[in-house]
Backbone as numpy.savetxt, mean C-alpha at the origin, in Angstrom:
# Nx Ny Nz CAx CAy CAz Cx Cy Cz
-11.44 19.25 11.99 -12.28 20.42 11.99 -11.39 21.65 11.99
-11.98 22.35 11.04 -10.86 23.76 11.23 -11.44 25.16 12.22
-10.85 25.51 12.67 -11.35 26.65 13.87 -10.99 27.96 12.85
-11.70 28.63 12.65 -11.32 30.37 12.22 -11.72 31.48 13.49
-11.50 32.14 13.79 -11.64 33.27 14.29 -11.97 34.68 13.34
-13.34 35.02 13.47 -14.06 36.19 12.69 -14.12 37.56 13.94
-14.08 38.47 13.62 -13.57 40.03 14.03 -15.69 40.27 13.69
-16.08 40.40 14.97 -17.73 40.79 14.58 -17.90 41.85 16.02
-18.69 42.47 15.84 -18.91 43.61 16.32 -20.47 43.55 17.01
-20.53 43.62 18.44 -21.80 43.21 18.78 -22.65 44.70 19.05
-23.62 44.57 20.12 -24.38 46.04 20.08 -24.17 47.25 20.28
-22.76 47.02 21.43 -22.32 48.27 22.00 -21.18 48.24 21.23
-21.26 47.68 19.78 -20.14 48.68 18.67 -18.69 47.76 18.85
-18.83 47.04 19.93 -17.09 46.61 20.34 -16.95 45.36 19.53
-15.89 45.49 18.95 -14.92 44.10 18.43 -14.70 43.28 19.00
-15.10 41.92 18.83 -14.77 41.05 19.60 -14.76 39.34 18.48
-13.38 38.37 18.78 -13.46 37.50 17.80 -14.54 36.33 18.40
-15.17 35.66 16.72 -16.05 34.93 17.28 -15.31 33.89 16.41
-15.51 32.60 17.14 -14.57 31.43 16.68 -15.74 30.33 15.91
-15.51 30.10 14.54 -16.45 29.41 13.71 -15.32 27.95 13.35
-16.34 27.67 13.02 -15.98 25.99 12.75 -16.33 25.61 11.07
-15.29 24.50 10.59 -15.95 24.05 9.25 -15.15 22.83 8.93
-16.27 22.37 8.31 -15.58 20.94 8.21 -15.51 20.65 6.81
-13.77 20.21 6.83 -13.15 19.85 5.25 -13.30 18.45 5.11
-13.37 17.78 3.63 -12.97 16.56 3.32 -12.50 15.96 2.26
-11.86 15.32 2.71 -10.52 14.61 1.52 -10.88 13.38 0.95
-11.40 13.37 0.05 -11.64 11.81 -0.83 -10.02 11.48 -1.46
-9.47 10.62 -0.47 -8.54 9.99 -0.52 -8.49 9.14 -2.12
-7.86 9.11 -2.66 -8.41 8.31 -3.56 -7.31 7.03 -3.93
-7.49 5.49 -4.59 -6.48 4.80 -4.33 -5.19 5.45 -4.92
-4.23 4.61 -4.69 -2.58 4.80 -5.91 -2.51 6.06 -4.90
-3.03 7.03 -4.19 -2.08 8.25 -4.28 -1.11 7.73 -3.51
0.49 8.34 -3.63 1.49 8.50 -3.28 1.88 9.03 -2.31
2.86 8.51 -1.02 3.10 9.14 -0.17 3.89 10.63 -0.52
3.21 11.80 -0.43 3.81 12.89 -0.28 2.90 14.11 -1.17
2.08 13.19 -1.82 0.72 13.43 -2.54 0.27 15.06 -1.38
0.26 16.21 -2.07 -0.73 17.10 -1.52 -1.97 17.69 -2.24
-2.63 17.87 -0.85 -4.11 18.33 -1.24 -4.16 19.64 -0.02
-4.49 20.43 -1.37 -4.49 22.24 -0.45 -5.86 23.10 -0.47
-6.37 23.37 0.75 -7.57 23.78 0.62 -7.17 25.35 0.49
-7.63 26.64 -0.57 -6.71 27.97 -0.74 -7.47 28.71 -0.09
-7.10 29.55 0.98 -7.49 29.85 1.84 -8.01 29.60 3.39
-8.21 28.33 3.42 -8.85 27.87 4.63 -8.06 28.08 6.30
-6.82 28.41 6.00 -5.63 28.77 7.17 -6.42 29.58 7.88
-5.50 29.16 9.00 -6.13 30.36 10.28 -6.25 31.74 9.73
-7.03 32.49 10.43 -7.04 33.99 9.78 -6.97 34.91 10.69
-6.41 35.93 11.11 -5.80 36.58 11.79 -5.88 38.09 11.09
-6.28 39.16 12.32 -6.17 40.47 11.62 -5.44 41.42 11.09
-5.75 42.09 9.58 -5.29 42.63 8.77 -4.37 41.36 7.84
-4.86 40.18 7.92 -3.99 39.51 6.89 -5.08 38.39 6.49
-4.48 37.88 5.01 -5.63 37.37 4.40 -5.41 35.79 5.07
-6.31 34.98 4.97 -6.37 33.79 5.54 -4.95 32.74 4.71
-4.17 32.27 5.18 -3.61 30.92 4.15 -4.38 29.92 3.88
-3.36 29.10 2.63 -3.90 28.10 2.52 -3.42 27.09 3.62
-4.59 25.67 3.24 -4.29 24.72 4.86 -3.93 23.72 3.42
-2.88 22.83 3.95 -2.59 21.86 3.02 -1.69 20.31 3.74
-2.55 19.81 3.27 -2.26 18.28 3.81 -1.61 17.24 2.94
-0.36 16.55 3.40 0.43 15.55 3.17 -0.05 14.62 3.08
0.09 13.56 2.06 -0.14 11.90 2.41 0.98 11.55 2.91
0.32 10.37 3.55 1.74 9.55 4.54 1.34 7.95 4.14
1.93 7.38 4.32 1.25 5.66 3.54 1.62 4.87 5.55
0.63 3.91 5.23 0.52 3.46 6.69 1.35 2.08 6.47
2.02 1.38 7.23 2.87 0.15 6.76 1.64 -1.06 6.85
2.01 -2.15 5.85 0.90 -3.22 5.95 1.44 -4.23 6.29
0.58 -5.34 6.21 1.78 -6.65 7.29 2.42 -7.68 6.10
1.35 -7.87 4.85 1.90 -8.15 3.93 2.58 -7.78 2.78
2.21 -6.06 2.19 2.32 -5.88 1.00 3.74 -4.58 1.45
4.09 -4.60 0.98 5.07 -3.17 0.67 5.17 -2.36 -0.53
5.20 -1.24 -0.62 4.93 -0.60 -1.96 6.61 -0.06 -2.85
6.17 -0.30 -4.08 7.52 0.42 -4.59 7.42 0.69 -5.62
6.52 2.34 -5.44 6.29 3.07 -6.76 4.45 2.44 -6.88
4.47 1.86 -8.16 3.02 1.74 -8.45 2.88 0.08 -8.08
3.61 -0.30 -7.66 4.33 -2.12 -7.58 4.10 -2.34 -6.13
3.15 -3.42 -6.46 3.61 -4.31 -4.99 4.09 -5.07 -4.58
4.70 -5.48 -3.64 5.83 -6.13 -3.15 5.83 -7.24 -2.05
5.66 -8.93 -2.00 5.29 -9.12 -1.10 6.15 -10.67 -0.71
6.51 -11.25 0.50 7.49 -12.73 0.37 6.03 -13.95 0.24
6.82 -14.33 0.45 5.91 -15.93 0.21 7.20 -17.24 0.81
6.39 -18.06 1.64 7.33 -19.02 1.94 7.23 -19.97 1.41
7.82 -21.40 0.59 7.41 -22.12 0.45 8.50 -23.34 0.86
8.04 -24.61 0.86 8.85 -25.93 1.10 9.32 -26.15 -0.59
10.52 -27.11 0.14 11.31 -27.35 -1.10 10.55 -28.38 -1.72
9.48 -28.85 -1.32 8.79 -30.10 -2.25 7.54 -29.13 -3.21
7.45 -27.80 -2.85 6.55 -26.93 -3.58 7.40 -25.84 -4.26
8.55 -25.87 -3.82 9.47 -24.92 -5.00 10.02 -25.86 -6.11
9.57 -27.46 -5.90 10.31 -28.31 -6.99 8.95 -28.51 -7.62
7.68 -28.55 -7.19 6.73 -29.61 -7.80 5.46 -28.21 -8.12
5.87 -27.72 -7.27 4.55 -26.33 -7.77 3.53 -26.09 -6.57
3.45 -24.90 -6.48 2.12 -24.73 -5.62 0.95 -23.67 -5.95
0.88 -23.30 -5.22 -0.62 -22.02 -5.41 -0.38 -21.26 -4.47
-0.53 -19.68 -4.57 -0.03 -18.52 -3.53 -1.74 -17.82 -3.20
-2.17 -17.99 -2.11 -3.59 -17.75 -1.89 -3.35 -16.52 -0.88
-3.75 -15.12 -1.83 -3.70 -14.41 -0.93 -5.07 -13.01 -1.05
-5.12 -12.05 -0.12 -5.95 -11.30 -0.60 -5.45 -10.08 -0.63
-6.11 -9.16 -1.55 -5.68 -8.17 -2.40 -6.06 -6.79 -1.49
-5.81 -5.66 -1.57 -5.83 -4.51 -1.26 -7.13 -3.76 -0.91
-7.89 -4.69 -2.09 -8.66 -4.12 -2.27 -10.16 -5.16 -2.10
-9.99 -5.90 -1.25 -10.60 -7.23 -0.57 -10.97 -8.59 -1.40
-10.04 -8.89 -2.83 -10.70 -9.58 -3.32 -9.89 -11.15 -3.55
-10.16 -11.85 -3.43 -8.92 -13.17 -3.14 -8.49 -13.89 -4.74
-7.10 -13.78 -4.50 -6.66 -14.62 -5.66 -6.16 -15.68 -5.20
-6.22 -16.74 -6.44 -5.55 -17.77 -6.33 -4.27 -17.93 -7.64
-3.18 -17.88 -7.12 -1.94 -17.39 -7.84 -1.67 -19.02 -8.28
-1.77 -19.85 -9.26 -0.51 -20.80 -9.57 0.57 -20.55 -10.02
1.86 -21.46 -9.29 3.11 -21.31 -9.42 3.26 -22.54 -10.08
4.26 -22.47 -11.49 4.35 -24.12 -12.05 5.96 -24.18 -12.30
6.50 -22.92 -12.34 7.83 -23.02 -12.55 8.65 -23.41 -11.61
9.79 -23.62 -11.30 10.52 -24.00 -10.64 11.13 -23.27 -10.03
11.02 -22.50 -8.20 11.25 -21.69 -7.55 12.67 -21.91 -6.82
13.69 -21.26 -7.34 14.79 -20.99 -6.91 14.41 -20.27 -5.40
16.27 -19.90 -4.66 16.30 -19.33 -3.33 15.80 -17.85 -3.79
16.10 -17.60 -5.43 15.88 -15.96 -5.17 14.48 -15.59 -6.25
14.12 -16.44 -6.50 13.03 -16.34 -7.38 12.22 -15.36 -7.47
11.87 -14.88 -8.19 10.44 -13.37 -8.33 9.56 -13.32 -9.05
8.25 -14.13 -8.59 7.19 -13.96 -9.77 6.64 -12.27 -9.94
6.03 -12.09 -11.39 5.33 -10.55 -11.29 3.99 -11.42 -11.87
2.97 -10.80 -11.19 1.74 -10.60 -11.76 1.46 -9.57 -12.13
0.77 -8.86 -13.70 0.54 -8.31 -14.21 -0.30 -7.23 -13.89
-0.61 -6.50 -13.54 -1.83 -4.93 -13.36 -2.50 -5.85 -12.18
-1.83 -6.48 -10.53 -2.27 -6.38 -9.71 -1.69 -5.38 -8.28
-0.99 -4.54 -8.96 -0.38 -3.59 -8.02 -1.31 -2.49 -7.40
-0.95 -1.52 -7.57 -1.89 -0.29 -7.01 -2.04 0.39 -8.23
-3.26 1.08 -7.87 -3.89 1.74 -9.15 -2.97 2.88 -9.31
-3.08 3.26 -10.69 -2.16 4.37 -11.48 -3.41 5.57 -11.41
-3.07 6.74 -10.61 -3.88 7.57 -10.51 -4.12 8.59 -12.00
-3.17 8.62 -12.69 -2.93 9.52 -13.74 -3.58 8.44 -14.99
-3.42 7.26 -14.89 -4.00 6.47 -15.82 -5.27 5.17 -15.84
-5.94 6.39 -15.92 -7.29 4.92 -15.13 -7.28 4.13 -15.72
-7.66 3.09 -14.86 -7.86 1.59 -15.26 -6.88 0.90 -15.10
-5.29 1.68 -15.28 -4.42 0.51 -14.83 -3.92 0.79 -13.70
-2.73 -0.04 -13.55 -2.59 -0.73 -12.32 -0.91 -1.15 -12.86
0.18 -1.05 -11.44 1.42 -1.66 -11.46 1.42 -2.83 -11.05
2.30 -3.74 -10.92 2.42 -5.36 -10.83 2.73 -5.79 -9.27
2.12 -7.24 -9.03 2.40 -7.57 -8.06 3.23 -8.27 -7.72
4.62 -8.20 -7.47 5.82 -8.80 -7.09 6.06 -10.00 -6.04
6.11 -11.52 -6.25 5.63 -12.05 -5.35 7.23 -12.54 -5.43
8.17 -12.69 -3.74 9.85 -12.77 -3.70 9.32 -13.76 -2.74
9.93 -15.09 -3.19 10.18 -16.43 -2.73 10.96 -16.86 -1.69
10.88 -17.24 -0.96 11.60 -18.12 -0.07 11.98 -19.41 0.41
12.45 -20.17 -0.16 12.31 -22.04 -0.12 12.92 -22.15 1.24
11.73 -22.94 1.73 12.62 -23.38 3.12 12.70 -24.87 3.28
14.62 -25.13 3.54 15.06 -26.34 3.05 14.31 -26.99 4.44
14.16 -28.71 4.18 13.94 -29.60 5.48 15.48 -29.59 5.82
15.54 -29.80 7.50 16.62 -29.30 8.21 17.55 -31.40 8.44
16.42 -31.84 8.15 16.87 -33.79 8.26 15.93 -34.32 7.01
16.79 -35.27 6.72 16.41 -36.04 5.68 16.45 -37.87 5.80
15.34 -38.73 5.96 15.62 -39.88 5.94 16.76 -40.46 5.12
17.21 -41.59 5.21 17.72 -42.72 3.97 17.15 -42.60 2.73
15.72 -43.11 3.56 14.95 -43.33 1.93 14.68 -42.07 1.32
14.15 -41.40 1.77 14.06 -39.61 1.30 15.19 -39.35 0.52
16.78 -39.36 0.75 17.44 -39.10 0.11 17.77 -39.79 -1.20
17.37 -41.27 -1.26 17.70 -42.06 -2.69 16.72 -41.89 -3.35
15.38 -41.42 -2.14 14.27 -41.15 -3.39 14.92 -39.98 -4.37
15.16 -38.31 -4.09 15.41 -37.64 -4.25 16.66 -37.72 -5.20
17.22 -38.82 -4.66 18.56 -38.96 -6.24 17.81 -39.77 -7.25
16.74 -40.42 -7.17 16.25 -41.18 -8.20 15.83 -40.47 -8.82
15.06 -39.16 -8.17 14.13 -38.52 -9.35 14.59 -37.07 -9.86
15.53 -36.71 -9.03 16.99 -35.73 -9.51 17.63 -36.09 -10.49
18.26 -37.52 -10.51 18.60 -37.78 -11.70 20.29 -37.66 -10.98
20.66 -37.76 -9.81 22.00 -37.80 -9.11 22.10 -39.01 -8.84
């Protein structure tokens, strides 16, 4: 809520400030960018013999638990076992914007692997309709023991 102070003059002629209220609002809209401003011209405190400023507000981006941003791109890990970085899995996650995908993975996920999905990033404010990519960075996590048989299986079908 913004407070102004108005210079009004009651019966017996005397000046006196009367403090008014008004309420601004910001339709946030998606994609904007941290540092994004929105300036209301004039709305600043106002003070006598000078004209009111403008009031102008910063975006700030709030941290999320899965996604990280970079630029119009999103950015996010994924863990998987080494029997799903060799054989394939599915990355089930939900989107920004509440809607659930189901990602298949068929390639073969290295330690540093990086899938992109195509126009599931954050919306491009300057270009409607699209959208930057969603960056999905892999993690294989090795088993820490391995049976006998586990291991000759694994050379049988390695090909070691």
């Amino acid at each position: 809520m913004l407070w102004m102070y108005l210079l009004n003059r009651n019966e017996g002629n005397e000046m006196r400030l009367v403090q008014e209220s008004e309420i601004l609002t910001i339709e946030v809209k998606p994609g904007w960018k941290k540092g994004t401003k929105i300036t209301f011209p004039d709305k600043g405190n106002e003070q006598l013999n000078q004209l009111p400023a403008d009031l102008v507000f910063v975006i700030d981006e709030k941290p999320h638990s899965i996604f990280t941003r970079d630029s119009n791109d999103l950015i996010m890990s994924h863990r998987v076992t080494l029997a799903e970085a060799l054989g394939g899995t599915t990355v089930s996650l939900t989107t920004l914007d509440g809607r659930n995908l189901l990602i298949p993975v068929t390639d073969l996920v290295s330690p540093a692997y990086e899938m992109v999905v195509a126009r599931e990033g954050m919306p491009i404010t300057k270009e409607r309709g699209n959208r930057g990519d969603l960056r999905i960075k892999f993690e294989v996590k090795f088993p820490t023991k391995l049976t006998p048989e586990q291991r000759s299986g694994l050379r049988r079908v390695l090909g070691g």
